[in-house]
N, C-alpha and C positions, 0 to 999 in steps of 0.2 A: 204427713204425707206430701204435702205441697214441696215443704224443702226436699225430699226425698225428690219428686218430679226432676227439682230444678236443679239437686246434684245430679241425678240421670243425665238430664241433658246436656250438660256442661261436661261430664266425662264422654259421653257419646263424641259430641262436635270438640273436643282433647283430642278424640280418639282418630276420628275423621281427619282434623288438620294436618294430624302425626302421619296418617296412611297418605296421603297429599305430600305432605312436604320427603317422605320418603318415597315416593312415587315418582317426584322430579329428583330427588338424587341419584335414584338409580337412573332413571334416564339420562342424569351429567353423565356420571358414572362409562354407560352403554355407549355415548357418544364421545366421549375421551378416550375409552378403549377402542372402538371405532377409527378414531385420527390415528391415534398409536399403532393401529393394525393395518393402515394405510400404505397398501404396498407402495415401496420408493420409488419404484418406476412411475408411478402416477406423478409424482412429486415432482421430480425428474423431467417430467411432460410437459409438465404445468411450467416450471422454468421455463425450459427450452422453446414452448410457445409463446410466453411473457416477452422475454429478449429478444428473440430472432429478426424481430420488425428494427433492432435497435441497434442489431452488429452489418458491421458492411466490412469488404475487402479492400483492401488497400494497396493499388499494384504503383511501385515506384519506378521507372525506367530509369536508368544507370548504364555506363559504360565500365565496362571490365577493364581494370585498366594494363592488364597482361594481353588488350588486344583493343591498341588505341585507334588504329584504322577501321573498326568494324562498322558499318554503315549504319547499323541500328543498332541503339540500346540492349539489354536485355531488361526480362523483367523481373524486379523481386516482388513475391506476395508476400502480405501481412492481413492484419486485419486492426480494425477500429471501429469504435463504440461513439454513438449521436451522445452528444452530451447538451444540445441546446437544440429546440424546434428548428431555427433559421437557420441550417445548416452548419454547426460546428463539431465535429468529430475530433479524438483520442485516441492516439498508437503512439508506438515508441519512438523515440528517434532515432534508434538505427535502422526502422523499416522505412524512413524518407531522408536519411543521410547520402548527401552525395547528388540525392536523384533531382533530375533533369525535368521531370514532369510528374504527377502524380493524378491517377486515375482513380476513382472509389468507386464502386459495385452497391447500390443502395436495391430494395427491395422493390424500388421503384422504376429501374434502370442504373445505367454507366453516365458520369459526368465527373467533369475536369474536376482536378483539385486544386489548390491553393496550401503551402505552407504558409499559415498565419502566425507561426512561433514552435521555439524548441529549448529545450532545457536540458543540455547533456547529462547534468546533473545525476539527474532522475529518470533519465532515457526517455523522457515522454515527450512527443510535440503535439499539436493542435492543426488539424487540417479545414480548410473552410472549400466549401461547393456552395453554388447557385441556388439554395434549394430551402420549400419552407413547408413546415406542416408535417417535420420528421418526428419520430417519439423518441426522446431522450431517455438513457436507462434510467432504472432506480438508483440510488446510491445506497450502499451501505456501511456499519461504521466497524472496520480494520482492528479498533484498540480493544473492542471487547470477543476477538474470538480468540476461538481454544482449541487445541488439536483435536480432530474425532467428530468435527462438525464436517458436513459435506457442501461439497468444493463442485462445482460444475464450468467447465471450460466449454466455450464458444468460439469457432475460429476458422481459418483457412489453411489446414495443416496442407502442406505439397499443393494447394492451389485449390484445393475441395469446400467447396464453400458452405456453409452451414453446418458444419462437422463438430459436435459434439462430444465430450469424452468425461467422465465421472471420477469421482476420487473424492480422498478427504483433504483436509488440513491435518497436513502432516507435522509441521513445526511455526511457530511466529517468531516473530524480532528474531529473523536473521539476516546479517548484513552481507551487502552485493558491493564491490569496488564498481565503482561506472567508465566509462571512457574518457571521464577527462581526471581520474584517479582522485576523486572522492567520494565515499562509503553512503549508501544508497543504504538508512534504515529503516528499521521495524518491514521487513521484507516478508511474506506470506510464502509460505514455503506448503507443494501441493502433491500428492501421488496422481492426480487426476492428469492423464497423459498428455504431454504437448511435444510439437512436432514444428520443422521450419514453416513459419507461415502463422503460427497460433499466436506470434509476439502481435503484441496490442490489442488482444483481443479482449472480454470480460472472463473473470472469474467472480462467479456466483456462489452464494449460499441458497440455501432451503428456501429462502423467501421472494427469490427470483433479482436479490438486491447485490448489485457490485461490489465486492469486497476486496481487488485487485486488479492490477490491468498483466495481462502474463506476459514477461521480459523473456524470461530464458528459462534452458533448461540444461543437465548433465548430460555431454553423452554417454554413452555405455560405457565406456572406458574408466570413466570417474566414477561414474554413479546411476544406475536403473532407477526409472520414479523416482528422479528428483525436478521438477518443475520449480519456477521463483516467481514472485508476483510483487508489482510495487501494492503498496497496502492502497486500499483505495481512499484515508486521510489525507495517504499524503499525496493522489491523485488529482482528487478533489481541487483542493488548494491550487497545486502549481496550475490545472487546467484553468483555474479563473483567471490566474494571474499572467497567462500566455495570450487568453480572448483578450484581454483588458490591456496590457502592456506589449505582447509579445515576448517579453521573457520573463527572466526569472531572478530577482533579487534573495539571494543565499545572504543569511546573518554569517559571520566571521569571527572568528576568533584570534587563527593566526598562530596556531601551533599544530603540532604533531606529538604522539603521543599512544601510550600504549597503558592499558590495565596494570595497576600494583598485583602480583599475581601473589597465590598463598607462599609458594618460594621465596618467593623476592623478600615478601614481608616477615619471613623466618629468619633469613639471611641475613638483613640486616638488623631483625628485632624490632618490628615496627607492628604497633595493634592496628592503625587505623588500615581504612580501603580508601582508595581514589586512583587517579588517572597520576601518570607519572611524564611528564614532559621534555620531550625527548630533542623537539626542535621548537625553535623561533622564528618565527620569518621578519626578518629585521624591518623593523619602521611598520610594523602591524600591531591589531591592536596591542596583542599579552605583550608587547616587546615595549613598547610605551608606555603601559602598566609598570612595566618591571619585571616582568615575567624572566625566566631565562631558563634553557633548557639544564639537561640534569647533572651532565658532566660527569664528574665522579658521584654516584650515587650517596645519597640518597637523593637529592638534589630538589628542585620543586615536584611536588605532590598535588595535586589538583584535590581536594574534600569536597567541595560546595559550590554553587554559582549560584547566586541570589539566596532564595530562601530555600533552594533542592541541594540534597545530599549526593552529593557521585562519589560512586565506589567502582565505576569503570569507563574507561573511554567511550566506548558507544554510549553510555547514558550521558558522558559528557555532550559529544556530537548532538543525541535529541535532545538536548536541555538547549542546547545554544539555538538548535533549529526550530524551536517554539517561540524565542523570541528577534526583535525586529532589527534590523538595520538603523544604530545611533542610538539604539538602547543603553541606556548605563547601568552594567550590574555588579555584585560585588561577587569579586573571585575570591574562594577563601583556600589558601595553601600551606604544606608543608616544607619549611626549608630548614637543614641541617636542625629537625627536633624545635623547631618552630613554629607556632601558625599564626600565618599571616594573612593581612586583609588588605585587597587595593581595590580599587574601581577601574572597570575595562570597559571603555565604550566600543559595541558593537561594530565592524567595520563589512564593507560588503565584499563578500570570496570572488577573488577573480576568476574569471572566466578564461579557459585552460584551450 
């Protein structure tokens, strides 16, 4: 009888645990459903209250230059994101190219601005104000999204300040030419609506974290909802390196060049994939290498740089823009059904 008691009891307080430990599941359970049922406009909210301390307007004064007598400037608006307490803010650089003065709109009031650096590059400069005690955004990380995740734009579309507009990520790693005519990748591509004035501003995800700074967009002519975004990796980066130096040291390589496409590689009868080298820039790195452009094809074939495999130009371009100015790495190519190996040291891309 006694053991009988004390299996009783041990199945009883079994039984108990089990009603306990399923009583807190289902409550995960109820509160997961819960987040999941979370209408997005809450979500939405919650962003747009997070950041709004953190986006300012960005007015440039500039002269028109179809009307060089004009006694005053006009104004173009943008907008820009605090990226450091003591005053250092993030917009493009065609929203303070050219201009004569810059004015910023903070939440706290209007005060001068300062061009502290700019990087055609990447269309981004760095604006600095008097000012301390501002909240810098969150950052977020550019390499891990997906199309289908949601996208929230913040900005000064037509001069409207604190303006708002929702969408998704519509495509990643697409590449933008920039103004001084080199290729702006891993680009956030967004349906979430921009308008003049929205350039510089943040593009958010769900967690109220920066995931682009918004450059441009189609007009209707081209293209409806299509918005572009520099990733905010590669934001990140150059804005440190514009507070810190003022500009921006690009690695180089010193070629031009275009994707082995599936034609080409039928065409000629060729398995592999890489980058196909089209030009040289004489007395640059690859030209010193040995490098030479294609001529009559099939000609040099770019396969590899270091220890990464390229199978197309744009992965060429972000392989070389991951590593540093005077780096020595190994270019591995195809020339007339040979592969070949040289070492390229790193040179820095001129400034256009």
């Amino acid at each position: 009888m006694e053991l009988w008691k004390y299996l009783e009891a041990a199945i009883l307080g079994g039984v108990v645990a089990g009603a306990l430990v399923l009583g807190m599941g289902l409550l995960y359970l109820a509160d997961l459903e819960a987040n999941l049922q979370m209408p997005q406009e809450e979500t939405v909210a919650r962003v747009y209250d997070g950041a709004r301390g953190s986006v300012a307007k960005i007015t440039a004064l500039v002269y028109d230059p179809a009307y060089p007598n004009r006694p005053s400037p006009l104004e173009a608006v943008g907008t820009g994101i605090v990226i450091r307490e003591d005053g250092y803010l993030l917009t493009n650089y065609h929203v303070i190219k050219d201009a004569m003065g810059v004015r910023v709109t903070l939440s706290s009031g209007e005060v001068e601005g300062e061009v502290a650096g700019y990087d055609i590059g990447t269309d981004l400069a760095v604006v600095k104000v008097a000012a301390s005690g501002l909240h810098p955004v969150r950052w977020g990380a550019s390499a891990s999204l997906r199309p289908g995740q949601l996208a929230v734009a913040l900005g000064n579309p037509f001069g409207l300040e604190g303006t708002m507009t929702v969408g998704y990520v519509s495509a990643v790693n697409r590449s933008l030419l920039s103004d001084d005519g080199y290729a702006i990748e891993g680009v956030v591509q967004t349906d979430a609506p921009l308008n003049p004035g929205s350039s510089g501003g943040p593009l958010l995800n769900a967690r109220g974290e920066v995931i682009g700074i918004n450059t441009r967009v189609f007009s209707k002519r081209r293209g409806e909802g299509l918005g572009f975004a520099i990733p905010s990796d590669t934001a990140r980066k150059v804005a440190e390196e514009l507070m810190d130096k003022g500009r921006v040291v690009h690695p180089w390589l010193g070629i031009s060049g275009r994707t082995l496409t599936d034609e080409m590689r039928e065409a000629l009868n060729l398995s592999v994939r890489g980058a196909l080298v089209t030009y040289v820039v004489e007395g640059g790195p690859a030209y010193r290498a040995g490098l030479r452009p294609s001529g009559d094809l099939p000609g040099d074939i770019i396969l590899g740089l270091g220890d990464e495999k390229v199978e197309s130009m744009d992965e060429l371009v972000r392989l070389v823009q991951g590593h540093r100015v005077g780096e020595e790495l190994e270019v591995i190519f195809l020339r007339n059904g040979t592969e070949m190996r040289v070492m390229v040291t790193l040179g820095e891309r001129p400034r256009r």
